[in-house]
N, C-alpha and C positions, 0 to 999 in steps of 0.2 A: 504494500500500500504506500502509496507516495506523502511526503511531507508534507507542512505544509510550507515551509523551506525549496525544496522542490518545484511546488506548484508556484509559488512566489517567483520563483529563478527562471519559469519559463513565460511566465505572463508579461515582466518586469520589461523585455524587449515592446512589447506590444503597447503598453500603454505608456512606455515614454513617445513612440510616434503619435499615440492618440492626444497627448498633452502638448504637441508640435501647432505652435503657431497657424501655419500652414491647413493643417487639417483641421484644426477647431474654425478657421476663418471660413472656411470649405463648405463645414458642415453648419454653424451660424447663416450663414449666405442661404443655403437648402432651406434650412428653417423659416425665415425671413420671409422667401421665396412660397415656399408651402403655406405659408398664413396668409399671404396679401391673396390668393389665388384661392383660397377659399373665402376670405372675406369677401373675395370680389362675386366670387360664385354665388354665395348665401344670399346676398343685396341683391343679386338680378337673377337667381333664381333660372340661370340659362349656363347648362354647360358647355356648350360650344361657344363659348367669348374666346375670341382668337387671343386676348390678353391674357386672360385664365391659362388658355393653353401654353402660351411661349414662359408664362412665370412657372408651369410645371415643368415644360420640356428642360429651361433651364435650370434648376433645382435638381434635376435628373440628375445633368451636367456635374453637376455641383457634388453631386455624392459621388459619382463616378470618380470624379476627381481627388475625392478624400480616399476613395477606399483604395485607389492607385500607388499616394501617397503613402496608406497607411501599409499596405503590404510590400512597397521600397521596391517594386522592379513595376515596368512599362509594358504591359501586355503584348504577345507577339501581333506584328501587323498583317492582315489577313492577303493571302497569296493573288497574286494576278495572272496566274496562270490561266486558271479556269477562263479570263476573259477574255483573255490573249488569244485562246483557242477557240473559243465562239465566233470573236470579230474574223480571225482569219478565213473561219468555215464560212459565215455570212459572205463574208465578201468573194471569199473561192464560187460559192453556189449563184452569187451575183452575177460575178464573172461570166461563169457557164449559162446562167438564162440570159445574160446580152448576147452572146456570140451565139447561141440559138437560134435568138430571136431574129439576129441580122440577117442571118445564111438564106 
């Protein structure tokens, strides 16, 4: 059974990032963000306020951003392969119905 020494020693890494400037600004901002966006919603009573929405979508942001910081590496960036190989197909198959089309 683990200490509580132990569990102290492994948490201790985590919430000095969570006490980081950086991510409590982050996560404040979210907050902030999440209240104006429902206050705004409750008063009009209409979900679709494109204001509503951008103060969520941003807030989103916002948390994404803390919890980036909070676990200290940059998510791998998603490949371009896959679209690399579509546009070339499209445009091969393009290719092939013009020169069809002209004969």
């Amino acid at each position: 059974m683990a200490t509580s020494t132990d569990t102290l020693s492994r948490v201790s890494p985590y919430a000095e990032r969570l006490l980081d400037d950086y991510i409590y600004d982050e996560l404040d901002d979210a907050g902030r963000k999440l209240r104006a966006a429902y206050s705004r919603v409750s008063r009009r009573k209409q979900i679709d306020d494109p204001r509503a929405v951008r103060l969520i979508r941003e807030a989103g942001e916002s948390i994404r951003k803390a919890a980036i910081a909070a676990s200290g590496s940059e998510p791998d960036p998603p490949s371009r392969a896959p679209r690399i190989l579509a546009a070339l197909v499209i445009t091969g198959v393009t290719a092939w119905v013009v020169k069809r089309l002209t004969e």
